[in-house]
matplotlib code that plots the C-alpha trace (Angstrom):
import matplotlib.pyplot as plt

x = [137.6, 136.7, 138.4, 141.3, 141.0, 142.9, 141.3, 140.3, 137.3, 137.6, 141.5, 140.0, 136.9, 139.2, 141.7, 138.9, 136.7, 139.8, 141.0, 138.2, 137.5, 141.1, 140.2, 137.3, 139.5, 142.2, 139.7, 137.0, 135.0, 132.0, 133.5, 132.0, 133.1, 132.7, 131.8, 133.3, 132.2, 129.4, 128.2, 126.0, 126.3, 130.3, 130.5, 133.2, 135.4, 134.3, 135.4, 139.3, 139.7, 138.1, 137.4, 135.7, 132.4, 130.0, 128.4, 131.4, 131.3, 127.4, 129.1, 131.3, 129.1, 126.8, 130.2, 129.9, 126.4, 126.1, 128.1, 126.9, 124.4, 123.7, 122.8, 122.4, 123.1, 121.4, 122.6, 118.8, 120.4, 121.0, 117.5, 115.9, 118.3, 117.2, 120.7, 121.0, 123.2, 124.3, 124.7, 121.3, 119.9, 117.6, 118.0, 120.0, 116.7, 115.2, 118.9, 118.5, 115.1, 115.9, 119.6, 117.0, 115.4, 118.7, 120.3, 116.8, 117.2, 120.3, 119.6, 121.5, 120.2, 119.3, 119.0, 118.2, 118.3, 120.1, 119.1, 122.2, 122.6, 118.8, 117.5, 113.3, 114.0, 110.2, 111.8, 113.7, 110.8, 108.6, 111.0, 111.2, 107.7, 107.8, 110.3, 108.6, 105.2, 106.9, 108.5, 111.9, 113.4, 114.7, 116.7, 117.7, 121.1, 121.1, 124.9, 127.1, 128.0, 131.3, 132.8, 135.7, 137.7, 135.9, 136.9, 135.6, 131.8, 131.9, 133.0, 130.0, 126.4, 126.0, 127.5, 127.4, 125.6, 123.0, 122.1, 120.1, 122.0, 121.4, 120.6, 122.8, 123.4, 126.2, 129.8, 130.7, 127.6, 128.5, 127.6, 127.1, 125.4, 124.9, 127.5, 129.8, 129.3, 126.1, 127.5, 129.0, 132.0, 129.7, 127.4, 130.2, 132.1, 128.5, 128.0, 131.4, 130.4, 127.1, 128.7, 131.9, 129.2, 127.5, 131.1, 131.1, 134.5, 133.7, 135.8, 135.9, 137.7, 137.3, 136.5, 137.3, 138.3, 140.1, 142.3, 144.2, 147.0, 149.2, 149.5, 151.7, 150.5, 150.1, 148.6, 146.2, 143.5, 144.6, 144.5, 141.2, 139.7, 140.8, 139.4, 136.2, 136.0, 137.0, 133.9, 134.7, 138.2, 139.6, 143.6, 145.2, 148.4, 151.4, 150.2, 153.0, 151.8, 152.3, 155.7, 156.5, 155.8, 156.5, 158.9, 156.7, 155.0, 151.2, 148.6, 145.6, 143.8, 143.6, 140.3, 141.6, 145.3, 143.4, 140.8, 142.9, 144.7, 141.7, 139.9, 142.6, 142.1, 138.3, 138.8, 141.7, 138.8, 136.0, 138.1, 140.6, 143.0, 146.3, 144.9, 145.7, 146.0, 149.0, 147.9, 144.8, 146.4, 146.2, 142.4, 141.5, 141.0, 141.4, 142.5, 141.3, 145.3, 146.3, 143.1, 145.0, 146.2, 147.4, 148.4, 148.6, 145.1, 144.2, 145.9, 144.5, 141.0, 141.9, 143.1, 139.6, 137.6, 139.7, 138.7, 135.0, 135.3, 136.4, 133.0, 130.8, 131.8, 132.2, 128.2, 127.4, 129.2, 127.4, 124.4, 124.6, 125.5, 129.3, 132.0, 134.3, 137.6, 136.1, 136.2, 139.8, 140.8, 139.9, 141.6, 144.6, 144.8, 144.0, 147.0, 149.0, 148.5, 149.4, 145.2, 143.0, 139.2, 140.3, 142.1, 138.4, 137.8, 134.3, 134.1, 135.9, 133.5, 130.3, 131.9, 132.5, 129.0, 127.4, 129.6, 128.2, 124.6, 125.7, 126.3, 123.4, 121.2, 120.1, 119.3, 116.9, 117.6, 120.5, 121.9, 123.3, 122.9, 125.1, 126.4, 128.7, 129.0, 131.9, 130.6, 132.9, 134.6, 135.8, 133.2, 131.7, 128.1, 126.7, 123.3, 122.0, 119.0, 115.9, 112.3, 111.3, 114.4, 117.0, 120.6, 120.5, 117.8, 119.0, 122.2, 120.6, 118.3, 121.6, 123.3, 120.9, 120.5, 124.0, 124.1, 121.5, 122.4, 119.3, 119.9, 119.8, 117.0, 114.7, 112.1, 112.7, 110.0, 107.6, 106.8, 103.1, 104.5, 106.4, 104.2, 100.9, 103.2, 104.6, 100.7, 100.1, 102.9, 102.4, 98.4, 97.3, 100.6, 101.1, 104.4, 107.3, 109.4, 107.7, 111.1, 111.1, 113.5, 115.4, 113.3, 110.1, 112.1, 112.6, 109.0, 107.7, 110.3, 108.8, 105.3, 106.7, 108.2, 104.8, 104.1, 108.0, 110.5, 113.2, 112.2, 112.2, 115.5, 117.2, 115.6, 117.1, 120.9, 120.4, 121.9, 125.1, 125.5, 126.4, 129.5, 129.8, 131.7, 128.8, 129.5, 127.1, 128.1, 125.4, 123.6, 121.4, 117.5, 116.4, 114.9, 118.0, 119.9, 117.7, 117.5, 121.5, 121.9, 119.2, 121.7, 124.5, 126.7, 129.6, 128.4, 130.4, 128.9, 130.6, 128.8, 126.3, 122.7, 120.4, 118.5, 118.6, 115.6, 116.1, 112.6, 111.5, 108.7]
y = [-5.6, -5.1, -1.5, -2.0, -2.1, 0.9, 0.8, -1.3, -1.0, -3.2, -1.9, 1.9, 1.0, -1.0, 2.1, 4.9, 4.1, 3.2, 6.7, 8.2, 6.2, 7.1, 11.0, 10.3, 8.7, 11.1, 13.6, 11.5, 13.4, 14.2, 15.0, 16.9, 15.5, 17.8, 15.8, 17.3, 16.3, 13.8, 11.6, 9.5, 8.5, 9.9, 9.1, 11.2, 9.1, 6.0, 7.7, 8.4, 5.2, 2.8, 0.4, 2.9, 1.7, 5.2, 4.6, 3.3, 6.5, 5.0, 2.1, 3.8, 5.1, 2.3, 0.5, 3.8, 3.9, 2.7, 5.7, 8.3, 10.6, 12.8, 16.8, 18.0, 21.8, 23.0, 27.2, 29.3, 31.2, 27.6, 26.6, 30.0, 30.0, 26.4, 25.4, 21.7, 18.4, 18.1, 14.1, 13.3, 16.3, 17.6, 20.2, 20.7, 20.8, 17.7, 16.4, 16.9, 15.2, 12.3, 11.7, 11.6, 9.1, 7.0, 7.4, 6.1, 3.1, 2.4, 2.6, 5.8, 8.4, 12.0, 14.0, 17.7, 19.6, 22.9, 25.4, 28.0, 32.3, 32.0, 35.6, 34.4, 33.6, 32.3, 29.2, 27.9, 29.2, 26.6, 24.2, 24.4, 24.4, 21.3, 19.3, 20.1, 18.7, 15.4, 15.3, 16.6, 19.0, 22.1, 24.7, 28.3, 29.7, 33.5, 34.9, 34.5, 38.2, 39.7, 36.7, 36.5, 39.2, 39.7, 36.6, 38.2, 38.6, 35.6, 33.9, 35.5, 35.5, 37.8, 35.5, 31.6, 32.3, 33.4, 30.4, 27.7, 24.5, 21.5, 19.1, 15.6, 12.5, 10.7, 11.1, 11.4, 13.5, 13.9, 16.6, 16.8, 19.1, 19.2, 21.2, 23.7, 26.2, 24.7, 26.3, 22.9, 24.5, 27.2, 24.9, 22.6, 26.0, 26.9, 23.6, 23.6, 27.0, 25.8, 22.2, 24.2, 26.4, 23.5, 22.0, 19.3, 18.9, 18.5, 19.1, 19.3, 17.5, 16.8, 13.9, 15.0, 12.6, 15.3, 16.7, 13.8, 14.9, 11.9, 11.9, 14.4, 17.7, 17.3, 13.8, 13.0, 12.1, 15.0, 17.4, 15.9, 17.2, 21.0, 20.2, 18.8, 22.6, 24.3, 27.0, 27.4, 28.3, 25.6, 25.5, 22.4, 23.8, 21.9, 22.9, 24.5, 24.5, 21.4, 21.4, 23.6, 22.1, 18.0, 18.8, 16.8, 17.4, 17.4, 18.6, 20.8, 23.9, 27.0, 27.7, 25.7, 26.8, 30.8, 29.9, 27.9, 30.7, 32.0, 28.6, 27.6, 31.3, 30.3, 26.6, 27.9, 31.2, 28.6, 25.5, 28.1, 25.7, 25.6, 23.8, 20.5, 21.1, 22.4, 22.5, 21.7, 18.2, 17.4, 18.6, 15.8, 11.7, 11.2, 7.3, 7.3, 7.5, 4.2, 2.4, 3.0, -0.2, 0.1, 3.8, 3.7, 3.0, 5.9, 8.2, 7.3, 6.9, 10.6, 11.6, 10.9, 12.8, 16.2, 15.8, 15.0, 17.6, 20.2, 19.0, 19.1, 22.9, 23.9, 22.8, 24.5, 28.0, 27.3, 27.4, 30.4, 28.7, 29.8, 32.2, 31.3, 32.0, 28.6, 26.2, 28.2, 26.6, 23.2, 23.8, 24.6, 21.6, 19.6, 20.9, 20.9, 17.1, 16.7, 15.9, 17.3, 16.9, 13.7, 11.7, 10.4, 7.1, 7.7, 11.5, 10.5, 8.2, 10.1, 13.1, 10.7, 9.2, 12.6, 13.7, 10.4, 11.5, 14.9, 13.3, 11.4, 14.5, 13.3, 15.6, 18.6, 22.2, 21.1, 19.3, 15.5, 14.6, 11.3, 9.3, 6.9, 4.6, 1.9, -1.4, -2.9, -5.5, -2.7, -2.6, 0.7, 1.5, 4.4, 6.2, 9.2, 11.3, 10.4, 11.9, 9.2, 9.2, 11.2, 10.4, 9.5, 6.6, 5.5, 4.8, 3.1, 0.6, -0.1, -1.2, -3.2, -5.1, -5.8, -6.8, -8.9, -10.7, -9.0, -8.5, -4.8, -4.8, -6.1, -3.6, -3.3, -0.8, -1.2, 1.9, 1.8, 2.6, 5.6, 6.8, 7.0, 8.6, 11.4, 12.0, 11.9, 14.4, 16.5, 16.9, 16.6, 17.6, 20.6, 19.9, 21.1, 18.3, 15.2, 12.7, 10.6, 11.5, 8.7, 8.6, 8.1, 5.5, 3.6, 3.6, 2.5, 0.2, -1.5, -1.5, -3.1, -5.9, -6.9, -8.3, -8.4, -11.0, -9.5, -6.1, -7.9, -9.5, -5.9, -4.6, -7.2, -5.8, -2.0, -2.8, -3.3, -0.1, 1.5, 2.5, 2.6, 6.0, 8.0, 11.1, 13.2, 15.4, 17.8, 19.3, 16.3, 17.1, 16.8, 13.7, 12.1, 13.3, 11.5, 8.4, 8.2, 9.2, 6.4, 4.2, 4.8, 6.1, 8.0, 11.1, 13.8, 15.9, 19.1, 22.2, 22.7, 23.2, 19.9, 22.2, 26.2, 26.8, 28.8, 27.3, 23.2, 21.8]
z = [-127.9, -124.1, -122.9, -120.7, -117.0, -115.2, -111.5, -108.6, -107.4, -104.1, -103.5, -103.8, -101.7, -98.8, -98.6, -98.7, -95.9, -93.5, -94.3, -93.7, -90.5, -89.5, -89.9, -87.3, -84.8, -85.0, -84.0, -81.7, -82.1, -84.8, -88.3, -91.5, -94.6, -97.1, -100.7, -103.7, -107.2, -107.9, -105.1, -107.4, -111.0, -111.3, -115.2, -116.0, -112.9, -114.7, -117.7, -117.0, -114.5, -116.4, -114.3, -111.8, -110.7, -111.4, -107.7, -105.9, -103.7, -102.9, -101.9, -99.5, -97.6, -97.8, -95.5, -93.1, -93.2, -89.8, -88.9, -91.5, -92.3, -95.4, -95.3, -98.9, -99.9, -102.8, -103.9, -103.9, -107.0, -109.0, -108.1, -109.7, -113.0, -113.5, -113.7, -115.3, -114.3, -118.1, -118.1, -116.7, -118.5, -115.4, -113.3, -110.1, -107.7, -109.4, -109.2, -105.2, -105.1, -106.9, -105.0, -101.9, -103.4, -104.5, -100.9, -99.2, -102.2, -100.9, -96.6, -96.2, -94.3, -95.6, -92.2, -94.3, -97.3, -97.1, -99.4, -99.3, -100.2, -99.7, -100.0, -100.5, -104.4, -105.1, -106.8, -104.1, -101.4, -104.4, -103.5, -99.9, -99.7, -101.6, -100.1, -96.3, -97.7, -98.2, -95.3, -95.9, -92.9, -94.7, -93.5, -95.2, -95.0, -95.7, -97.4, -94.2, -93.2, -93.5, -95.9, -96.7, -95.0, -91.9, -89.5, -86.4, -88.3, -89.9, -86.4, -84.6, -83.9, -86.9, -89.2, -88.7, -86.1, -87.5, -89.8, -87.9, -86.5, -88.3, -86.2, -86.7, -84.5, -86.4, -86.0, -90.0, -91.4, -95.3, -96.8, -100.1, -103.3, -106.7, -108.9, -107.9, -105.3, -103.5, -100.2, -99.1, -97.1, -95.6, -94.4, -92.7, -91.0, -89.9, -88.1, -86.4, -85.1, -83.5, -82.6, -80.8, -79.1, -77.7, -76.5, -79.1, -80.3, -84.2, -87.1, -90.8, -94.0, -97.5, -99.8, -103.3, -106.3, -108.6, -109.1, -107.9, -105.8, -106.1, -109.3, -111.6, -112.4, -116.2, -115.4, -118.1, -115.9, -114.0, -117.3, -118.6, -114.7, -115.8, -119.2, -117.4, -115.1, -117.5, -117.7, -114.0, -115.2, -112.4, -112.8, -111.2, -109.2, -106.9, -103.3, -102.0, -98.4, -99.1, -100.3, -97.6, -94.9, -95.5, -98.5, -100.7, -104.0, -104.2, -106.8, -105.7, -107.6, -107.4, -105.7, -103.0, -102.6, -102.8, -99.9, -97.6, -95.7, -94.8, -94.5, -91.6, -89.7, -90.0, -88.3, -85.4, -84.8, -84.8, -82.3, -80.4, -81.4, -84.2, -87.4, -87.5, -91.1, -93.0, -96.4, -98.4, -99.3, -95.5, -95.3, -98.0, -97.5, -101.3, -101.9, -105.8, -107.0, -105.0, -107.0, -110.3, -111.5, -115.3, -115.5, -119.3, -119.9, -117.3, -119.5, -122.6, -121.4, -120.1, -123.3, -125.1, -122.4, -122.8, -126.8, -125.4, -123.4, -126.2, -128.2, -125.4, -124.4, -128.2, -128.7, -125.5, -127.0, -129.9, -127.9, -126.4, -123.0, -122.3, -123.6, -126.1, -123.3, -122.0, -125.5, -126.0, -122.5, -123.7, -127.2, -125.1, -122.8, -125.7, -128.3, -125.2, -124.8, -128.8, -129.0, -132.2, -132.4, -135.3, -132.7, -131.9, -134.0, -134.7, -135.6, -139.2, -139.8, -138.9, -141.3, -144.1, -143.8, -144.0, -147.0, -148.8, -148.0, -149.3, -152.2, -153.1, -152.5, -149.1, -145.7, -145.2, -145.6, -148.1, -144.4, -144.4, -141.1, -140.2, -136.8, -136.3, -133.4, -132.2, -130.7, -128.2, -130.8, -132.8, -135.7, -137.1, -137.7, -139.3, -139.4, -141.7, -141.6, -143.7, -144.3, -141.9, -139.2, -137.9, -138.0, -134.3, -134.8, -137.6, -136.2, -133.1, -135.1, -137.7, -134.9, -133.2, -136.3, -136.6, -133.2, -133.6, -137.1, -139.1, -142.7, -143.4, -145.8, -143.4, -141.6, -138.0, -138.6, -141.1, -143.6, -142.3, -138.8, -139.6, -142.2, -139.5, -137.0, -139.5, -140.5, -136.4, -135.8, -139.4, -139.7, -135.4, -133.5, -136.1, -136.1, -138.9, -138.5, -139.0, -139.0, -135.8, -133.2, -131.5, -128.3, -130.4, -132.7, -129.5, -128.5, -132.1, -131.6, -128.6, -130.3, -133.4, -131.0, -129.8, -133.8, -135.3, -134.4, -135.5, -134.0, -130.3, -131.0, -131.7, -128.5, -126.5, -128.1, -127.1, -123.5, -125.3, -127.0, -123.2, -123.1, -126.9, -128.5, -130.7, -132.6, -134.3, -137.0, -135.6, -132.5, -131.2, -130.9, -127.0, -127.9, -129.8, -126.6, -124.3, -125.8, -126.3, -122.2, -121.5, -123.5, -121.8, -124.5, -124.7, -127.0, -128.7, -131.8, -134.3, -133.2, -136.1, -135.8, -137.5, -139.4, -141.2, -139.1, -135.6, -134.0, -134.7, -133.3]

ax = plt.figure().add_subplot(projection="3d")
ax.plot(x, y, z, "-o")
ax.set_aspect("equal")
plt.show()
């Protein structure tokens, strides 16, 4: 059964860029347009708006391109703690050189990187280095003096002042960053400091998706966007500036509502002029509420991603990589929405698949590893660890060959395949685990295909697993997490380790 449509792409498209066009007009003059959240590759929009094309903001611009240009911050600190971009599974500065490459693919221009808070961190001095050997202009923004209390610094030579000017020739120059705190507001307050010095009469706003503020506050898809920030203990808010001034409700957060007092003194210093703005609301150009088309399936698509959400951060506490305040936010927002961890289809499944394994003696370390997945017509398919497999590839293959009409007994791979690569990876690779993961599943999989039928014809049904629902009834392996990102599906897994052992290989 297809998923329900909730948003329109071509509605959300027509409305956006004549909003944003209007915001240049009303100023005529250059505009800095500040881009929150992901500007390529926005799966967890597509996620809640189903319906929501994953590079519709690409198209945008793409419409303004004759009118845009693209400067790209990047923070020095996220650069040096080799902070990662979880759904590609790479790391922010590899996430900046490869949007570079996509915004070149697609005819926009990238006019600079900005690598922001620089204080000569040798990893981001590495990557500066790097990017200006290939031809990228780079400039370094130190911490901007006397921020936040001190207007009269930060308004001065000794504060934006003393970052260098970026130099632009478009009227709408995005500006754009991976993650949180990339020092995208900085750099636009800097350059309307330099472009007011130079009598240019520029000004800033902000393109942001969520929260969205037409919608209510405890909006699903407004709820699964706190349960989405949740480690960055985001809190979605009514703007009462807003209220204040036009009488009308509107939905912002708290970072934004906490900065905007001083963000207006900053802009009226900056333009010697009253802010055109009167509350955060007014500062964004945010259509994506007037692309919703079938509210109900918005909110239930919203629904799932809060419980995704709750599994995703309670891995990553398991991990070591966030506190436990953070998975208890989730928790919250989820029992607040009457959610549990169960109302997932596929997570009953993968449990009672794993306790079947259990009981025929199956797993490693006394562990039954098991995954379930949903295909889009509704059917279930199941996969458990072996000597030969994990859960993960097992999973993949079973659902290829019911995709593809393959009797299950029949050998996508044959045992003389998976036995030389467990010798390869036991006796030359030195390895402790010798069970293929799902990334080297798929490769013998496409070796297979050269001299198996059937193993071509399952191949050619793997593009229909994106989009599927998997859960895993463990931690996946880095290369069981690869291959189900380069499938495009929709992962959640329980928060227990595959194995007793603290160090595989």
């Amino acid at each position: 059964m297809a998923p329900r449509i909730g948003f329109d792409n071509e509605r959300y498209l027509e409305q956006q860029s004549a909003a944003i066009l209007e915001r240049v007009k009303g100023f005529d003059s250059k505009l800095y347009l500040e881009f929150g959240g992901k500007l390529l590759f926005d799966y967890h929009a597509s996620r809640v708006l189903p319906g929501f094309a994953p590079n519709v903001k690409m198209q945008l611009l793409q419409k303004l391109r004759d009118q845009a240009e693209v400067v790209i911050c990047i923070y020095a600190g996220d650069i040096e703690k080799k902070k990662m971009r979880a759904d590609f599974g790479i790391t922010y500065d590899t996430d900046t050189l490869k949007t570079i490459d996509d915004l070149r693919e697609w005819n926009v221009i990238v006019r600079a990187v900005v690598i922001t808070r620089f204080d000569e961190q040798p990893a981001a001095v590495a990557f500066k280095n790097r990017l200006e050997r290939r031809g990228v202009r780079v400039y370094t923004h130190r911490p901007t003096r006397g921020y936040p209390a001190d207007v009269d610094t930060i308004v001065s030579e000794a504060g934006y002042g003393a970052n260098p000017a970026i130099e632009t020739e478009r009227p709408i120059v995005v500006v754009t960053g991976p993650g949180p705190g990339s020092g995208k507001l900085a750099t636009c307050l800097s350059q309307l400091y330099h472009e007011h010095k130079r009598g240019v009469r520029a000004h800033y706003a902000k393109f942001e998706t969520f929260p969205i503020w037409n919608l209510p506050l405890k909006h699903e898809v407004n709820v699964a966007y706190e349960a989405a920030t949740a480690e960055l203990k985001d809190v979605n808010l009514i703007d009462h500036f807003h209220l204040e001034a036009y009488g009308q409700q509107a939905v912002n957060y708290n970072r934004d509502l906490e900065a905007f007092p001083l963000l207006r003194r900053i802009v009226e210093r900056i333009t010697g002029e009253p802010s055109f703005y009167k509350s955060p609301t007014d500062m964004g150009v945010n259509r994506a509420g007037f692309g919703i088309v079938d509210d109900a399936a918005c909110r239930e698509a919203s629904k799932q991603e809060i419980i995704r959400r709750y599994y995703s951060y309670a891995c990553e506490y398991a991990m070591g990589l966030v506190d436990k305040e953070t998975v208890q936010r989730v928790e919250m927002l989820m029992n607040a929405q009457g959610l549990s961890p169960k109302d997932r289809q596929v997570v009953a499944h993968a449990h009672e698949a794993a306790r079947l394994g259990q009981e025929a003696g199956k797993g490693r370390d006394g562990i039954c590893c098991a995954a379930a997945l949903e295909l889009k017509d509704g059917r279930i398919v199941t996969g458990k660890n072996s000597p030969h497999m994990h859960a993960a590839a097992s999973l993949v293959l079973n659902a290829a060959k019911l995709l593809a009409d393959i009797p299950d007994n029949l050998h996508l791979l044959p045992p003389i395949i998976t036995t030389s690569l467990a010798h390869f990876k036991k006796n030359v690779l030195k390895r402790n685990v010798m069970s293929l993961d799902l990334e080297e599943t798929l490769i013998a999989l496409s070796i297979s295909a050269t001299m198996n039928p059937a193993a071509s014809a399952a191949i050619e049904q793997l593009k229909e697993l994106s989009g599927c629902d998997v859960h895993l009834t463990h931690i996946p392996s880095p290369g069981d997490a690869a291959g189900l990102r380069k499938l495009g599906v929709q992962l959640t897994s329980d928060p227990e380790f595959a194995s007793k052992l603290l160090y595989l290989t």
